[in-house]
N, C-alpha and C positions, 0 to 999 in steps of 0.2 A: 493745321487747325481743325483736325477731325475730330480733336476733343472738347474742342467748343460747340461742335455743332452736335453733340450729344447731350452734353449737359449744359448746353447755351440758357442761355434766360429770356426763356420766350413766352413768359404767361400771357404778355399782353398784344401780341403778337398780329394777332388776329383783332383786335383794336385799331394797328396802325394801317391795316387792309380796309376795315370796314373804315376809318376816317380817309384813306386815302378816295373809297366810294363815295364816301359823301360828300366829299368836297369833288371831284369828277363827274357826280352822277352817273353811274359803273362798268436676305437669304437664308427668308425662313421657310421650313419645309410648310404649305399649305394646309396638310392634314392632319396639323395639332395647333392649341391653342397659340394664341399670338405670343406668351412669357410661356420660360420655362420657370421650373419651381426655384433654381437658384437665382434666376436673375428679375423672378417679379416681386411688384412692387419695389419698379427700380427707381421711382422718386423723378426720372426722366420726364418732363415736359415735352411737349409737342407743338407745334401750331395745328390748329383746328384746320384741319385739311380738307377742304372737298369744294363743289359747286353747290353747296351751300352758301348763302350771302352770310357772308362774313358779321356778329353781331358789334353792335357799337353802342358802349357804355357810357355814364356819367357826364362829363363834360363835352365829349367829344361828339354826343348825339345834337348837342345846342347849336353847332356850329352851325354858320349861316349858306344858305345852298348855292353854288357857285357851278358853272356850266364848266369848264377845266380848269385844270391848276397845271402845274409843273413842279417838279420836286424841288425845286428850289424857292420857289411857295410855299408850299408846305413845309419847308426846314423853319423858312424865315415865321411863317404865322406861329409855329409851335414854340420858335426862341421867344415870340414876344409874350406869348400865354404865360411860359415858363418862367420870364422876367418877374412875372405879372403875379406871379407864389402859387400856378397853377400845376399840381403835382400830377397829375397825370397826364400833361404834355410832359413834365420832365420825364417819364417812364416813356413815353413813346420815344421820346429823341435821344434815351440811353440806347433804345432797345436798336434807333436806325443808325447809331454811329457803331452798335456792336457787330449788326450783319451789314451795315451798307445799304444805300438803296440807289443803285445805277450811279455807285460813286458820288451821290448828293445825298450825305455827306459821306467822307472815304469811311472806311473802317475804322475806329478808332477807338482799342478798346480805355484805355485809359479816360476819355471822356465819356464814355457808356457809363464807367464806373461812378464819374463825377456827378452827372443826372441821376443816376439812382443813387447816391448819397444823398443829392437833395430832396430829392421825392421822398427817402427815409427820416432827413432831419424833419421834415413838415407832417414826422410819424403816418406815410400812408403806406398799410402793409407793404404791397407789392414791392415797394421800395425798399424797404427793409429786407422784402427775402432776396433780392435780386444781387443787392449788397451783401448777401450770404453766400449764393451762388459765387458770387467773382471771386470773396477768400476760397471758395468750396476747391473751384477750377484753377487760382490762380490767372485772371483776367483782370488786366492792369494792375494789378497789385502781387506780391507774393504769398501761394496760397496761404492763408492759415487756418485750420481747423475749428480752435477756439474760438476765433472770428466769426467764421460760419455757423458754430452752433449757435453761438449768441442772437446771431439774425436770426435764425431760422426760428429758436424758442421763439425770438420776442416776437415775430409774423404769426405764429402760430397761437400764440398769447389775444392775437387778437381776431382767431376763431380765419385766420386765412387760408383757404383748403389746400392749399400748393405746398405751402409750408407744412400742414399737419401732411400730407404724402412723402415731402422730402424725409420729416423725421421719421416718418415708417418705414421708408428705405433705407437708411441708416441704420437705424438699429435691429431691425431684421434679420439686416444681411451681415451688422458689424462692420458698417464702411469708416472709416476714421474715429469710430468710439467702439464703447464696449458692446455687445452683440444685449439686446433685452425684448423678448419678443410678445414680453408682456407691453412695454411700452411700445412697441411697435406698431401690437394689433391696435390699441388702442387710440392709436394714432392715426392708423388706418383707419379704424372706423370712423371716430371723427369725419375726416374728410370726406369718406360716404356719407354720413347720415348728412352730410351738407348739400349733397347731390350733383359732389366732385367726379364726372363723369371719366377721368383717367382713375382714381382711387374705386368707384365701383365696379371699372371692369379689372383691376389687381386683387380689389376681394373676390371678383368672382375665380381669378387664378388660383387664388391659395384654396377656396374650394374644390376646382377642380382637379390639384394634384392631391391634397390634403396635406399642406404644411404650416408651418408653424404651430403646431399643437392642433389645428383642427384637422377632425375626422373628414374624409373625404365626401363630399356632399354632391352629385353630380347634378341632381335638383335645386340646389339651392344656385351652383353654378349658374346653371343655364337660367336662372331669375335674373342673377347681375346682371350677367349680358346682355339679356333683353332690356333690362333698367338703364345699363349704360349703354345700348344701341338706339334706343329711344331718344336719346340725349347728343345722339352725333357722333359717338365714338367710333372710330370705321375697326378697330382691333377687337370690338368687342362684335361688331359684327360677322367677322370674321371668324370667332371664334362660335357663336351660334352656328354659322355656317358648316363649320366643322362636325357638330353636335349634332346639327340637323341630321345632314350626310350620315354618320355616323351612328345615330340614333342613338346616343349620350344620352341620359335624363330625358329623355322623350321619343317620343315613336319616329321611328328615320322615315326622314321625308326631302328627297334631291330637290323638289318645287321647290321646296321651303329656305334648303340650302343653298340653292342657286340663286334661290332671291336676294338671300343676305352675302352673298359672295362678291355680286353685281354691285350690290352696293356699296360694301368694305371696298371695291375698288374704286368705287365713283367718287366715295368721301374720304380718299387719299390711303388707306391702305394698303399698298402692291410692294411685289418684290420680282424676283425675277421668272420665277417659278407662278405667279400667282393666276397668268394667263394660260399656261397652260393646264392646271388646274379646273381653270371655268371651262376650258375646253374639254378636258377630259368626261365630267362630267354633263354637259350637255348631249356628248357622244351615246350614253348612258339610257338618255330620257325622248322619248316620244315630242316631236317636233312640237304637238301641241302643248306638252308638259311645260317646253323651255320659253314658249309664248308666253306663257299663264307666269311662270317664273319675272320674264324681263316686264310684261306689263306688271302686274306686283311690284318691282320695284320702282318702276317707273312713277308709279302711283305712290307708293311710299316716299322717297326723296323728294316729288311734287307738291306733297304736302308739308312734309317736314320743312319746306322751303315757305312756304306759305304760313309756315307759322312762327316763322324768323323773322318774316318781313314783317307780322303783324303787331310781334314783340317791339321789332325795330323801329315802326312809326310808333306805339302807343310809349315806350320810352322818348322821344324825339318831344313828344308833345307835351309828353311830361317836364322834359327839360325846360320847353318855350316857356310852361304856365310856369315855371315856376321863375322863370328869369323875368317876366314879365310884370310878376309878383312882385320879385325885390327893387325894378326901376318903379 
C-alpha cells in the first residue's frame, strides 16, 4: 500500500488531528533542495507535520469542548454530523477509514471512497478532489484518468488550491495527459498566489533549477522558501537551509542554516541522513554560533505556535457567534 500513502488523500488530514485536540483537549541527500527538477511540483500532498498545533477549520472548530473522547466517539459523533448533510465530517471519516485510526474504524478504502462522494455530491471542493485522487490512484474503485481529471478541473473550478497543484503536476510532468506547461505554470501559480504553502515552495523549486521555461532565479528562489517557511512548510525550510549553508541567492550564513535545518526537522521534515547533516554542520560553527542558532529556532516555532493558537481560538469564536446567530 505504499502507493497510497504517496498519493493518499490527505488535505484534510491535519483537520482530523486538530478535531481529534479538540474534542481531547490535546532518502534525500540534505545538501540540495527538497524536489529534484523532474519530480517537482509533484501535486503530492502531505499532512502538515510538526509540533505545531494542528489548525482546525469550519465546522469542526464549533464543536463542543469535551475533557476525553475515545475513537469510537469520535467515529459515532462524526457518522451523526454526516447524517446530519454535514460535509466536512463526511471528509474527515473518508480520510479515517482511508488510513485507519488504531483500527476505529479498520481501513476501508471503498467507504473512504463513499464519504468523499458525498462530500462531493453536496459540491464541497475537497470532496470533489479526493474523488479525483481515488480514480487518480485507483482506491476503491478502478483507476480512471478521465475520472480524475474531471474532479480535479471541477475542484479547481472552484479556486481549490490542492486541485490547482494536482493539475500543475500533471501536466508539467505529462502524468496521465498531454505534457502543457503553459497550463501547468499557470496552474501553479494559481495555487501560490492563494498562499498554497506546498505550491509556493514547488514554485520556489522550478526557480531554483530553472525549469519549465523559466530562467534560473536563485533570488526569487530563496523568496518562496522564505514565504512558504513562513507558512509551516518544513521542505521549504530545508531548502532555505540549504541555501543558507550554501550561500545560494544570499550571503552564506551556517546560524542561519542551522536554524532553518532545526526546524525542517521539528516540523516533520527528516530523512535518514538529515541528522547527520545537522551534526555535521554544528561540528563546523563555534559553540556559541550553534546556541544563537537553536535559540533562533527555538523562538521561531514558539511563536509561529502562538500564532496558530491565536488563529485557532479567534476561528472557534467565530464559529460560536455565528452558531449562536442562527439558534
Amino acid at each position: 500500500m505504499k502507493r497510497f500513502s504517496k498519493g493518499s488523500v490527505l488535505i484534510l488530514l491535519p483537520l482530523i488531528f486538530g478535531l481529534w485536540l479538540w474534542f481531547s483537549a490535546e532518502s534525500r541527500p540534505q545538501n540540495q533542495p527538497a524536489s529534484q527538477p523532474n519530480s517537482s511540483v509533484s501535486g503530492q500532498l502531505s499532512p502538515q507535520p510538526s509540533n505545531a498545533p494542528a489548525p482546525t477549520t469550519g465546522d469542526a472548530a464549533a464543536q463542543p469542548t469535551q475533557q476525553t473522547i475515545t475513537a469510537e466517539q469520535l467515529l459515532t459523533e462524526l457518522e451523526k454530523q454526516a447524517k446530519d448533510k454535514n460535509p466536512n465530517a463526511m471528509i474527515i471519516l473518508g480520510s479515517l477509514y482511508e488510513r485507519g485510526l488504531n483500527n476505529s474504524p479498520k481501513r476501508n478504502f471503498g467507504k473512504a471512497l463513499d464519504w468523499y462522494q458525498q462530500a462531493a455530491n453536496l459540491d464541497l471542493p475537497e470532496g470533489i478532489y479526493n474523488v479525483g485522487v481515488c480514480y487518480e490512484i485507483g482506491m476503491g474503485v478502478a483507476p480512471d484518468m478521465t475520472k480524475a481529471m474531471d474532479n480535479f478541473q471541477k475542484a479547481a473550478g472552484k479556486g481549490l488550491p490542492q486541485a490547482e497543484l494536482k493539475l500543475a503536476s500533471l501536466y508539467l510532468n505529462g502524468d496521465g495527459v498531454k505534457a502543457d506547461v503553459t497550463k501547468g505554470m499557470d496552474y501553479l501559480q494559481k495555487a501560490a498566489d492563494k498562499n498554497f504553502p506546498q505550491a509556493i515552495m514547488e514554485l520556489g523549486i522550478v526557480y531554483y533549477y530553472g525549469t519549465f521555461d523559466k530562467k534560473r532565479d536563485l533570488t526569487q528562489a530563496k523568496d518562496l522558501f522564505q514565504k512558504a517557511a513562513n507558512l509551516g512548510q518544513p521542505a521549504a525550510m530545508q531548502n532555505l537551509a540549504v541555501m543558507s549553508v550554501a550561500g545560494e541567492g544570499m550571503v552564506a550564513n551556517k546560524t542561519q542554516g542551522l536554524k532553518w535545518y532545526l526546524l525542517s526537522q521539528q516540523f516533520g521534515f527528516n530523512s535518514p541522513d538529515m541528522q547527520t547533516t545537522i551534526d555535521g554542520i554544528k561540528a563546523e560553527m563555534a559553540a556559541a554560533e550553534v546556541s544563537k542558532a537553536e535559540a533562533e529556532a527555538k523562538q521561531w516555532a514558539d511563536d509561529f505556535r502562538a500564532k496558530v493558537e491565536a488563529n485557532q481560538a479567534a476561528a472557534r469564536a467565530a464559529a460560536e457567534a455565528a452558531k449562536a446567530t442562527s439558534e
